[in-house]
C-alpha positions in Angstrom: 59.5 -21.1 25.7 59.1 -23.2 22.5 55.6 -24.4 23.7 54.4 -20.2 23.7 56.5 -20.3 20.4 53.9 -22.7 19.1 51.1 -21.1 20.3 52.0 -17.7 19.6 52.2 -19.2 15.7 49.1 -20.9 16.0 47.4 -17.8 17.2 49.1 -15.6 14.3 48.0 -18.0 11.6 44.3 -18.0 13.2 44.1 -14.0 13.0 45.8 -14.0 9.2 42.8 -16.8 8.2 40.1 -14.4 10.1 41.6 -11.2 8.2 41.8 -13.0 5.2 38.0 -14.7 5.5 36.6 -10.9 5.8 38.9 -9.4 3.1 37.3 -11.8 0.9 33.6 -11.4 2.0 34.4 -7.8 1.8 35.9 -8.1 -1.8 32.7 -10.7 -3.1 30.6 -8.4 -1.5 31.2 -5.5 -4.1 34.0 -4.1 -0.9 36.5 -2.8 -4.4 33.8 -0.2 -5.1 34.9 3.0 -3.4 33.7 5.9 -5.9 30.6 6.5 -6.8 26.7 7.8 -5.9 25.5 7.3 -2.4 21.8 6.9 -2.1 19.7 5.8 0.4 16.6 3.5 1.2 14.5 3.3 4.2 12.9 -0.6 5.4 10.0 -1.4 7.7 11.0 -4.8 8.0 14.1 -6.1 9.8 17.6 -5.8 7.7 19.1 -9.0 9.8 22.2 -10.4 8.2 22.8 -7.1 6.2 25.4 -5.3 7.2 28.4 -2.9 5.5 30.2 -4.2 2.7 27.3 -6.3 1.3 26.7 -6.2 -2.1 23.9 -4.1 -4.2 23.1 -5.6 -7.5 21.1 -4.6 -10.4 19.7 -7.9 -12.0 22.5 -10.0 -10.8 25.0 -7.8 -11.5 27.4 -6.1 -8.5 27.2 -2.6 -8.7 27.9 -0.9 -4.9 28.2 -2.0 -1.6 26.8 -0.9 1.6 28.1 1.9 3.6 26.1 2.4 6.5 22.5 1.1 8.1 20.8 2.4 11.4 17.3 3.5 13.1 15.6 6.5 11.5 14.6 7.3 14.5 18.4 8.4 15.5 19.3 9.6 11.9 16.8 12.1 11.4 14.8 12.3 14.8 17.0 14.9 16.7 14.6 17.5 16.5 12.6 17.5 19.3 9.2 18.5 17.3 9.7 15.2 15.4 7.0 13.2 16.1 8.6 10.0 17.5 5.1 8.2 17.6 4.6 8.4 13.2 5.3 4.8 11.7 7.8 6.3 9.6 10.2 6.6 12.1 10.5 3.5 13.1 11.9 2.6 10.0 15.9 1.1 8.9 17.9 3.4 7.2 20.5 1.7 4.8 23.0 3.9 2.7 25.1 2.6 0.0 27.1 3.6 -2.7 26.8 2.8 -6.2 29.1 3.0 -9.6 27.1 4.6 -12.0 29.6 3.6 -14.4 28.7 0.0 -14.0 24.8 1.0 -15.1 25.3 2.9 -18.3 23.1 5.1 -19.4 20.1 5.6 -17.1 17.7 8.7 -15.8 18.2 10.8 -13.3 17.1 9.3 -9.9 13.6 11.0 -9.6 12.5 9.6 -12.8 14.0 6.5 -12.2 11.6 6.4 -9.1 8.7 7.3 -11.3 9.2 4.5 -13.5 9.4 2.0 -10.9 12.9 1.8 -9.6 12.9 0.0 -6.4 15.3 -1.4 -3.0 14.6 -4.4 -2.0 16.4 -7.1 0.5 17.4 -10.4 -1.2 19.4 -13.7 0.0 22.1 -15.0 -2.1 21.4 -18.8 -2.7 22.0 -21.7 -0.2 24.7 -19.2 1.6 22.1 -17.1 3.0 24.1 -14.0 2.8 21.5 -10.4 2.7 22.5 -8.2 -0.1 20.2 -5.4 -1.8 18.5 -5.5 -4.9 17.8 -2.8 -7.7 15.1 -3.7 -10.1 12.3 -2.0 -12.0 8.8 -3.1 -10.7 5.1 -1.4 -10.9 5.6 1.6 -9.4 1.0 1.7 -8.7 2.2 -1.5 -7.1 4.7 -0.4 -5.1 4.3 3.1 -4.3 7.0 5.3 -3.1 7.3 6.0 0.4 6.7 9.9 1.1 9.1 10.8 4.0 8.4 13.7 6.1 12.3 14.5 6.8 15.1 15.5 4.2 17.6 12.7 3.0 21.2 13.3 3.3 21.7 11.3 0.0 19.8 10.7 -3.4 16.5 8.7 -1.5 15.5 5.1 -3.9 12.4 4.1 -2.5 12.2 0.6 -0.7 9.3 -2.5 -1.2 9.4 -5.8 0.6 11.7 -9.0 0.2 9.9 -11.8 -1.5 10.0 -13.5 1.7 8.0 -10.9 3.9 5.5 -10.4 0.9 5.1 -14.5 1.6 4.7 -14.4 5.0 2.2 -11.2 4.5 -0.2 -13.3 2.4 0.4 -16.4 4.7 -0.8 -13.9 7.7 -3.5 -12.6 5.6 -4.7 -16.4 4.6 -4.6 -17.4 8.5 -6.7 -13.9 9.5 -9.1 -14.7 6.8 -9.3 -18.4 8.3 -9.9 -17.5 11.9 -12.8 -15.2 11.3 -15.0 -18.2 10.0 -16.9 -19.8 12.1 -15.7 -23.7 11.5 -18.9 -24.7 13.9 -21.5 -22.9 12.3 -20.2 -24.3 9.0 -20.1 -27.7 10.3 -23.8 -27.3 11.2 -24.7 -25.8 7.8 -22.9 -28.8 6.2 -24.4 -31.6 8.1 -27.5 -29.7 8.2 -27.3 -30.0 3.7 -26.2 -34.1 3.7 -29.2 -34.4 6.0 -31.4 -32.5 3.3 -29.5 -34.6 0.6 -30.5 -38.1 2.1 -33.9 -37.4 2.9 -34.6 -36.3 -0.7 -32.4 -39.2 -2.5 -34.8 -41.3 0.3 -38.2 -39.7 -0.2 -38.3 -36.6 -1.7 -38.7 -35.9 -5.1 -35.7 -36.9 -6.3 -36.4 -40.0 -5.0 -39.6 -40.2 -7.4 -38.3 -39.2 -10.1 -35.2 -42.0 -9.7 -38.5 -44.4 -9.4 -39.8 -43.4 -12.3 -37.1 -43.3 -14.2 -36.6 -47.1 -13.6 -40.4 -47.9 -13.9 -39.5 -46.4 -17.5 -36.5 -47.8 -18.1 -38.1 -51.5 -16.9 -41.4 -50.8 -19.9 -39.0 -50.0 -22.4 -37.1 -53.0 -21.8 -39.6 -55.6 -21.8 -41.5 -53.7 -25.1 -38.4 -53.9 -26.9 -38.3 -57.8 -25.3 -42.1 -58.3 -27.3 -41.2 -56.6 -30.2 -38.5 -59.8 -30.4 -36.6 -57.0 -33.1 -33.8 -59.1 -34.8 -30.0 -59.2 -33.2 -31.5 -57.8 -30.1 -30.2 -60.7 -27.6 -26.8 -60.7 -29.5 
C-alpha cells in the first residue's frame, strides 16, 4: 500500500510539473490575451512548430496569440465547385487574435495592407520556438495574396520566413549551377591556357617581350658608354 502511495505521489507531482510547463509556455506565449481582433493569414510553406497559443509580435513586442491553424483546403473548400486543383488551396490557414490596444494608433486593416503590413513565421532565438511576426515591408516586394474565397476574419496578407526566402535563393543558385555545362567550360578554359602559352611562346606577345629586352639591353649598355657620373653607385 505505501509503495502505490509513492507512486501515486510521484505521478501527481509529474502531471502538476507538465500542467505547470504548458501554463507557462501558454502565458510567455502571449496565452493572457483573450480580447481583441481576430485576423487571419494564409502560408504556402509549412507552419511546423507553430501551433495555438504562440505568440504574434509586432517588432518584438507580444501583441496576440494564436487561435487556430488548418488546411485551406478544409476551411473554405466545402463547396463542391471549388476548384481543389488551384495553388491557393493548398495553402495553411492560421488565425489569431490581436490587442489593438497594445498597437496604438494605426489604420484600418486594408490600408495597413496597402502600406506594406505583412505575416510572416519567425523562430525565437536558440529555443527554436515558431511565433508570428507583424512588420511593415515593400508591399511591390511582397504583394498581397488575392484569395478567391471570403475570410471569416480581417485577412493580413502572408510573405515568407527569412529562412525559406534562404533556401529559395540557395535553390535558385543550385538550378542556375546545373544548367552549365562544367565540360564544355572545361574545354573552353583549357582550350584559352593553350592559346595563352603558345602566344607567351611564339606569338606576338612573345616578340614584343623580345624586343622589349633587346631595348632594355641598348639602353643599358648606352647609358654604360655614356660612363654619366654616380651611375655605378
Amino acid at each position: 500500500m505505501r509503495g502505490s502511495a509513492i507512486y501515486l505521489r510521484v505521478g501527481l507531482l509529474i502531471v502538476a510539473g507538465v500542467a505547470l510547463l504548458v501554463a507557462l509556455i501558454w502565458f510567455l506565449g502571449g496565452g493572457q490575451i483573450r480580447h481583441g481582433t481576430v485576423f487571419e493569414s494564409y502560408f504556402s510553406e509549412s507552419v511546423q512548430g507553430l501551433e495555438v497559443g504562440a505568440a504574434v509580435k509586432y517588432r518584438g513586442v507580444t501583441i496576440g496569440r494564436v487561435t487556430a491553424l488548418g488546411l485551406v483546403s478544409a476551411e473554405y473548400g466545402e463547396d463542391e465547385s471549388i476548384d481543389r486543383e488551384r495553388q491557393t488551396y493548398r495553402l495553411v490557414f492560421v488565425r489569431y487574435i490581436v490587442d489593438i490596444a497594445r498597437i496604438g494608433r494605426m489604420p484600418d486593416t486594408k490600408t495597413a495592407v496597402d502600406l506594406g503590413l505583412r505575416i510572416r513565421l519567425a523562430s525565437q532565438g536558440i529555443t527554436g520556438l515558431t511565433y508570428l511576426e507583424a512588420d511593415f515591408v515593400d508591399p511591390a516586394r511582397y504583394p498581397a495574396l488575392d484569395v478567391p474565397w471570403t475570410p471569416k476574419d480581417e485577412y493580413i496578407p502572408s510573405m515568407p520566413s527569412t529562412l525559406t526566402q534562404v533556401q529559395d535563393a540557395a535553390q535558385q543558385f543550385l538550378a542556375r549551377l546545373n544548367r552549365v555545362d562544367i565540360d564544355v567550360l572545361s574545354a573552353q578554359l583549357n582550350g584559352l591556357l593553350t592559346d595563352l602559352r603558345a602566344e607567351i611562346a611564339s606569338g606576338n606577345l612573345h616578340n614584343t617581350l623580345v624586343e622589349a629586352a633587346a631595348v632594355l639591353r641598348t639602353t643599358n649598355e648606352a647609358i654604360k658608354a655614356a660612363d654619366l657620373p654616380g651611375f655605378d653607385r
